[in-house]
C-alpha atoms as one frame of an Amber mdcrd trajectory, in Angstrom:
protein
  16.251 -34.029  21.501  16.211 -37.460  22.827  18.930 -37.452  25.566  16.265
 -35.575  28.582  13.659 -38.464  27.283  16.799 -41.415  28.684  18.258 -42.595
  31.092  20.704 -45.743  31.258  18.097 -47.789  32.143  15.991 -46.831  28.892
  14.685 -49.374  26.119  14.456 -47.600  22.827  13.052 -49.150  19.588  13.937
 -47.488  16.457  11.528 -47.780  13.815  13.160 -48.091  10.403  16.882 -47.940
  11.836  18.255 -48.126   7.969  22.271 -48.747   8.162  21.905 -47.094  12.479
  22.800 -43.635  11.942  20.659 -42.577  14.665  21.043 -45.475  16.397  24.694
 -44.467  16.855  23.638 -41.410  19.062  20.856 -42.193  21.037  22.262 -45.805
  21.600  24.941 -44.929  24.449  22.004 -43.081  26.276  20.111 -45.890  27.176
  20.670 -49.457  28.642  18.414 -51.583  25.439  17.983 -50.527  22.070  16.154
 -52.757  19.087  16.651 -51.536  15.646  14.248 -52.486  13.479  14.200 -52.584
   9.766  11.716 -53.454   6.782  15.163 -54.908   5.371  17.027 -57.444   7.025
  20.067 -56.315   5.656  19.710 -52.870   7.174  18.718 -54.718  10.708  21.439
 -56.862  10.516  24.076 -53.804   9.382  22.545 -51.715  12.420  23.191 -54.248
  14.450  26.870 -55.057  13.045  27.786 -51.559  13.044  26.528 -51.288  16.865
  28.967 -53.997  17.659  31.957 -51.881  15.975  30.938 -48.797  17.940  31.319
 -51.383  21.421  27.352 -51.023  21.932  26.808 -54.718  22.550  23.166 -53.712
  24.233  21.719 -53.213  21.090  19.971 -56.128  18.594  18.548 -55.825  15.197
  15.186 -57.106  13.669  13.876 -57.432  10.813  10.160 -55.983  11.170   7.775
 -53.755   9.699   6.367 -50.394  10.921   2.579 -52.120  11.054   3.876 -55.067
  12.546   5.724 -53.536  15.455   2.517 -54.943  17.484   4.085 -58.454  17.223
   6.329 -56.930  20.553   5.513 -57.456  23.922   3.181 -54.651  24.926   4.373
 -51.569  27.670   8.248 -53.061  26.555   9.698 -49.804  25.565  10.380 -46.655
  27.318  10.706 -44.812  23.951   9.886 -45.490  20.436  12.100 -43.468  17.853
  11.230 -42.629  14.118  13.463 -40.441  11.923  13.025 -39.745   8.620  10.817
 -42.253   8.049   7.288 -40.840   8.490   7.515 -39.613   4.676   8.090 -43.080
   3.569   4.280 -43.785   5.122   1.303 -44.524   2.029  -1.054 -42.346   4.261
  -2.504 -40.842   7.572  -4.702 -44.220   7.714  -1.349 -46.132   7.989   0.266
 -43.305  10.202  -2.181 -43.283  12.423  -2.550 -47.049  12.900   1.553 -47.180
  13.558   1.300 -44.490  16.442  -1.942 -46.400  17.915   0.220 -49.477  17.912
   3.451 -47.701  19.138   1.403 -46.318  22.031   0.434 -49.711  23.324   4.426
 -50.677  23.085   5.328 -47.690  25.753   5.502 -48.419  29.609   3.511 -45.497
  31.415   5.325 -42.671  30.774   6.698 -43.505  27.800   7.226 -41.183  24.875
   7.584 -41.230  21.325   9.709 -39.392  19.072   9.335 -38.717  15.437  12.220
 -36.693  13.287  12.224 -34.638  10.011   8.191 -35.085   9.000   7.883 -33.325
   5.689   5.352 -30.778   6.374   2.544 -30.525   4.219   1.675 -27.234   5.295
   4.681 -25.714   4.188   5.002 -28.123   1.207   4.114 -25.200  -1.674   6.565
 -22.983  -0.543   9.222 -25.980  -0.753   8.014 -26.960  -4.062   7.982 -23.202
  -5.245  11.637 -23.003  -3.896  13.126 -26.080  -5.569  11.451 -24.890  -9.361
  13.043 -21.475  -8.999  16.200 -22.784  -7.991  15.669 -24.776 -11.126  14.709
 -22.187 -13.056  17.479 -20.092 -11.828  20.268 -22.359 -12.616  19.506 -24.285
 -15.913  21.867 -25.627 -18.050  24.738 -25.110 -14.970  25.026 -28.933 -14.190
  22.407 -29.382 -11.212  20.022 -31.638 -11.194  16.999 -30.647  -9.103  14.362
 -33.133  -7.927  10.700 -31.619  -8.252   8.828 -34.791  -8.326   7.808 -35.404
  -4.834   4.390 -37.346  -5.304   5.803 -40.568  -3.087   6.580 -38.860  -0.620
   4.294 -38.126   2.567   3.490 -34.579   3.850   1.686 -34.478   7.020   0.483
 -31.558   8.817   0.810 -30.828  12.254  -3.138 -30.660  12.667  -3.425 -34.265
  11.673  -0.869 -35.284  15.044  -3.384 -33.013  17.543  -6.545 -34.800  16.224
  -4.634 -38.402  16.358  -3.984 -36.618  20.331  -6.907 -35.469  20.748  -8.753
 -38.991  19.999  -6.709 -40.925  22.638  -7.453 -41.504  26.062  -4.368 -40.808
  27.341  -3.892 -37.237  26.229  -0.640 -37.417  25.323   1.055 -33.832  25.004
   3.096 -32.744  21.519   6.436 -30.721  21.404   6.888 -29.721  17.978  10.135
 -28.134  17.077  12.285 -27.170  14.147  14.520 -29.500  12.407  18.258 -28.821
  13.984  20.365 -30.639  10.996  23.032 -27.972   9.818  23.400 -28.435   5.971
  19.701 -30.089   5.354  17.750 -27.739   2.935  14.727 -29.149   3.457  14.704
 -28.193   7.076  12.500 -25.446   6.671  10.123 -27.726   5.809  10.042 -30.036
   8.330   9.701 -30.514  11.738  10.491 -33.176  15.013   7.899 -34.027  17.000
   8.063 -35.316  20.587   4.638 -37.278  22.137   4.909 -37.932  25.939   2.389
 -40.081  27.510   2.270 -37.283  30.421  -1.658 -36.789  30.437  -1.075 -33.708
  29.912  -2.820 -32.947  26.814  -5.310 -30.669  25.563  -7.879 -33.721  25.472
 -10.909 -34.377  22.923 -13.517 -32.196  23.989 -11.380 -29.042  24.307  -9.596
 -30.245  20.593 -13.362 -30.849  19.259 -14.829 -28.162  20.071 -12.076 -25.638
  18.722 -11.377 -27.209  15.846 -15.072 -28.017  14.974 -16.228 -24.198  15.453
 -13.175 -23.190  13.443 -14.049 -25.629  10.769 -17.637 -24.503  10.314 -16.747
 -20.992  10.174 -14.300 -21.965   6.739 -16.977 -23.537   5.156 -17.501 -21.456
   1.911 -21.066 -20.520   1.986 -21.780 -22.418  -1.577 -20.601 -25.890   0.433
 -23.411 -28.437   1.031 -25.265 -27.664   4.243 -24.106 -24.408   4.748 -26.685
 -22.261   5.971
């Protein structure tokens, strides 16, 4: 989903490159590539491994997600994060990360963001794991139902971050392609291009704010 966002001339920063899984595949497509890391370790692995696949154009650093603003501003022609959205303590710190991400992209930049646990769909997933559960006790599997760490974010919460910039970037959401990943269902990629192209505020506003006053229950405060 990546490769028609390159070219050889690309730079890419990964954001939370772990041991460079994905930076092993979207690293040939472009002509830089920073992996960064929370861990050191994992930057310095990324970039070790990098060197073993012959990709000497890439470099590993040790740096946060909130502290990607410490890099030169418009430096990046896309900014990668996958599977690491769900890691996030909220949509104040989400939100802050793609505000600072956007001033890191050259004009016509884009970001991509892979796997996002959706929170819309996160009952159903729950529901599925505590049947399977249910289904299969006392036959050896061990089924993880405790998900309270983990961030669920809804794709509603990525066209009101859109909506509030003054670019208007445009979203491409699409399903998770990763055969053998159960949770697929329940996630999704998302792809923000700096295009202008966007809905825009005052269309987003005005949709969404008739829409919300029409849920109101009619016992909520200020209802008429």
């Amino acid at each position: 989903k990546t490769a028609p966002l390159l070219s050889l001339s690309s730079r890419v920063l990964e954001i939370g490159c772990a041991s460079g899984f994905t930076m092993r595949h979207v690293a040939p497509l472009c002509g830089c590539y920073v992996a960064s890391d929370i861990s050191r370790l994992n930057a310095g692995r990324a970039e070790a491994n990098a060197r073993r696949y012959g990709l000497k154009h890439v470099s590993g650093r040790q740096l946060s997600s909130h502290d990607i603003d410490l890099l030169p501003p418009a430096s990046f022609d896309l900014i990668v994060m996958n599977s690491v959205v769900e890691s996030f303590p909220g949509f104040g710190y989400l939100a802050d990360v793609l505000d600072k991400a956007v001033t890191l992209l050259a004009p016509g930049g884009s970001l991509f963001l892979g796997s996002i646990w959706d929170l819309d769909r996160k009952d159903a997933y729950l529901a599925g794991l505590a049947a399977f559960a249910r289904d299969h006790a006392g036959q050896g599997y061990t089924t993880r139902l405790n998900f309270t760490d983990d961030f669920f974010v809804p794709a509603a919460f990525f066209r009101d971050w859109a909506a509030k910039r003054p670019e208007r970037p445009s979203l491409e959401f699409s399903p998770v392609d990763a055969p053998g990943f159960e949770p697929a269902p329940y996630a999704f990629d998302l792809v923000v291009r700096m295009d202008g192209r966007g809905a825009g505020a005052e269309i987003l506003r005005h949709v969404d704010g008739r829409k919300a006053l029409d849920s109101l229950p009619s016992t909520a405060p200020g209802a008429p």
